[in-house]
ZAMARGU-4260 file (C-alpha; in steps of 0.2 Angstrom, whole numbers, plus 5000, padded with zeros to 4 digits):
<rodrens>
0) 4963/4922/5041 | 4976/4908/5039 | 4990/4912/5026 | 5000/4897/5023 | 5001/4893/5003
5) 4988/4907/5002 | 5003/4920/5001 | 5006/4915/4986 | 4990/4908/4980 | 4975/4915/4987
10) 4980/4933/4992 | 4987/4934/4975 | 4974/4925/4964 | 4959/4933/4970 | 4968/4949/4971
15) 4972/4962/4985 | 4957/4975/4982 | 4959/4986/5000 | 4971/4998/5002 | 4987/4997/5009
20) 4997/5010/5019 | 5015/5008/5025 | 5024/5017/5036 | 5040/5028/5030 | 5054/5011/5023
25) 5070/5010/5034 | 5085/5014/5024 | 5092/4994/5019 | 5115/4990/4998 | 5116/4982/4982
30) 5117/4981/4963 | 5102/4991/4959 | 5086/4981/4949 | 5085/4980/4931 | 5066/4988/4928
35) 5058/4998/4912 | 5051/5012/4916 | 5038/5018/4907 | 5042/5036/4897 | 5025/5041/4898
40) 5027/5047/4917 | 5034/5065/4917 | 5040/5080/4929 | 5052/5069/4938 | 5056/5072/4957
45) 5076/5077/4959 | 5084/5063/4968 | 5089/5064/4983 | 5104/5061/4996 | 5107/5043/5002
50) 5109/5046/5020 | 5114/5028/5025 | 5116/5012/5013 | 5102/5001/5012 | 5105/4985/5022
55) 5094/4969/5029 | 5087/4974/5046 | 5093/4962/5058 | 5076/4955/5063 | 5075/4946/5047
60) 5075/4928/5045 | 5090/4919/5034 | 5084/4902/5034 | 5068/4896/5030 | 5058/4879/5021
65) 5059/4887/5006 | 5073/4896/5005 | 5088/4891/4992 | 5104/4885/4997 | 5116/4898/4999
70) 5102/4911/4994 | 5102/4930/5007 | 5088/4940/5008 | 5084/4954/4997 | 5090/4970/4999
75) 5083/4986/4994 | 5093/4993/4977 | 5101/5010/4980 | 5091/5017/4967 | 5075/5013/4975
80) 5080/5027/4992 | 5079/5040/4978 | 5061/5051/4975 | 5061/5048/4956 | 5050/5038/4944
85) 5065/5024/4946 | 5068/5025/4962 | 5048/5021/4964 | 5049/5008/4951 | 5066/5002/4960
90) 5058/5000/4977 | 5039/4993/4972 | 5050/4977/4963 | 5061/4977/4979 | 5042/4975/4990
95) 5038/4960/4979 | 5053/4951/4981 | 5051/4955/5001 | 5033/4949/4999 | 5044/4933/4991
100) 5054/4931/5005 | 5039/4931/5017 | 5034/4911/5008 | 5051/4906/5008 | 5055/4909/5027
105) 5035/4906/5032 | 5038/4925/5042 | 5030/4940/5040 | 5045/4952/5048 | 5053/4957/5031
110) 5037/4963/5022 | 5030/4971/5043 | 5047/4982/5043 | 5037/4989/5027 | 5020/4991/5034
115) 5010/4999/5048 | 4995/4996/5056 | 4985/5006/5043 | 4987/4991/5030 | 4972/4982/5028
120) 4977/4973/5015 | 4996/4970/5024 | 4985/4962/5037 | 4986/4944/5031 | 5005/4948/5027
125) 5011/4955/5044 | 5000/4946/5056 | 5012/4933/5062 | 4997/4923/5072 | 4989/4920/5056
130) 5004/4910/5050 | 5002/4890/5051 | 5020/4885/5060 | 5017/4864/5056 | 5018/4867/5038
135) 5031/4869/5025 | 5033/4875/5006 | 5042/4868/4991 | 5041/4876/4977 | 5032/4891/4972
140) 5045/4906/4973 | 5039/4921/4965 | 5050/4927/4950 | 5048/4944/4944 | 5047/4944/4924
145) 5044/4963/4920 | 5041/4978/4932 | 5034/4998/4922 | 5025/5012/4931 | 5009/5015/4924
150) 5007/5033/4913 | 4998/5038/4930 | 4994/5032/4946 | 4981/5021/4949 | 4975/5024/4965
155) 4969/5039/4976 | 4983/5047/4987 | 4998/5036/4976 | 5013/5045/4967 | 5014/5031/4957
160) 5010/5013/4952 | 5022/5000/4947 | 5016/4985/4935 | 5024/4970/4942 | 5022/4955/4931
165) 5027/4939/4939 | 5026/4920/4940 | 5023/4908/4953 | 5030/4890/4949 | 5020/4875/4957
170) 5024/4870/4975 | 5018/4859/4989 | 5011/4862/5007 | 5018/4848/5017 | 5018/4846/5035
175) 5034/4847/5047 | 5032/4829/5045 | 5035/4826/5025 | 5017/4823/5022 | 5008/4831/5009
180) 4994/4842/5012 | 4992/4851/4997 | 4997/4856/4979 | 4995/4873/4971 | 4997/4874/4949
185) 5008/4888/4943 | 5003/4904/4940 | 5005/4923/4931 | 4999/4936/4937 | 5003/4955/4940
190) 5005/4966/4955 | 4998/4984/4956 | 5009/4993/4967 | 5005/5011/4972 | 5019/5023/4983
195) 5020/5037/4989 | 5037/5050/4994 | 5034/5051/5012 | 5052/5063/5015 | 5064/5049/5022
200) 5058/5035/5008 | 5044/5027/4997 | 5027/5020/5006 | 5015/5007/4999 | 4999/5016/4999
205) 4991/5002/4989 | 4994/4982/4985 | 4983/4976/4972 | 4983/4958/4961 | 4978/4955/4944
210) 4976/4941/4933
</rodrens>
């Protein structure tokens, strides 16, 4: 499967239905994400220690087609290292905007540091081969308008899913070249994002889009 503009358009619009495991999230600091949490969820997890302060991992890209000037990578919010109905809603935003980064730089490292082998639906994301090298994107960054867990979690073996509401703005496909190839509309849409505490940090254990 070729995933050039259908990272943000095709995945996304026909929505991610298999499941999606990821292996335990390195420790990455910064100002932690504004979300709403929903009050429904109870018996809160205790947070815990923060062993090491988030950082970018050193494999990943800076500079990209897409990327803005003067514009860094995400990094994972503090709150989202802790085990607690923030810190999952903190760290499911945190996995969108990764999946974000992924279109601006046209690389799949950011959002593969998050994943393991037993993603099936990661698969189009982390498989490198699958991305087409001769084209760029303009346009069509992902911006985040609300994120809320759901009262309870929405998929088997999940502590908990995060609501993501988002907006994709229109962009192009063009190739290394300036020539267009093809344009995409705008478009909303929401994310269902399911994790789980594995000990050390949260785990996608499913990655699902909505209209």
């Amino acid at each position: 499967m070729r995933v050039s503009g259908a990272v943000l358009v095709g995945l996304i619009l026909c929505g991610l239905t298999a499941g999606c495991t990821s292996a335990s999230p390195k420790r990455h600091t910064t100002t932690p994400a504004t979300v709403r949490t929903s009050s429904a969820v109870a018996s809160a997890p205790t947070a815990d220690p923060i062993p090491n302060p988030p950082s970018v991992p050193a494999d990943v890209p800076t500079t990209g087609s897409n990327v803005r000037p003067g514009e860094k990578p995400p990094v994972m919010p503090v709150e989202a290292t802790q085990h607690t109905p923030a810190g999952a809603n903190a760290f499911a935003t945190f996995f969108v905007r990764v999946i974000d980064w992924e279109g601006a730089t046209v690389s799949p490292q950011y959002v593969r540091d998050f994943s393991s082998e037993r993603c099936q639906t990661c698969a189009p994301f982390v498989d490198g081969a699958s991305w087409d090298a001769g084209r760029v994107y303009i346009g069509g960054r992902i911006a985040i308008e609300s994120t809320r867990l759901s009262p309870e979690p929405l998929h088997s073996g999940a502590e908990y899913t995060a609501l993501v509401v988002f907006n994709i703005g229109a962009f192009q496909e063009r190739s290394r070249t300036g020539s267009l190839l093809d344009t995409h509309p705008a478009y909303r849409g929401q994310f269902e994002v399911s994790v789980r505490w594995l000990g050390s940090g949260w785990a996608v254990t499913d990655l699902r889009g909505r209209q």
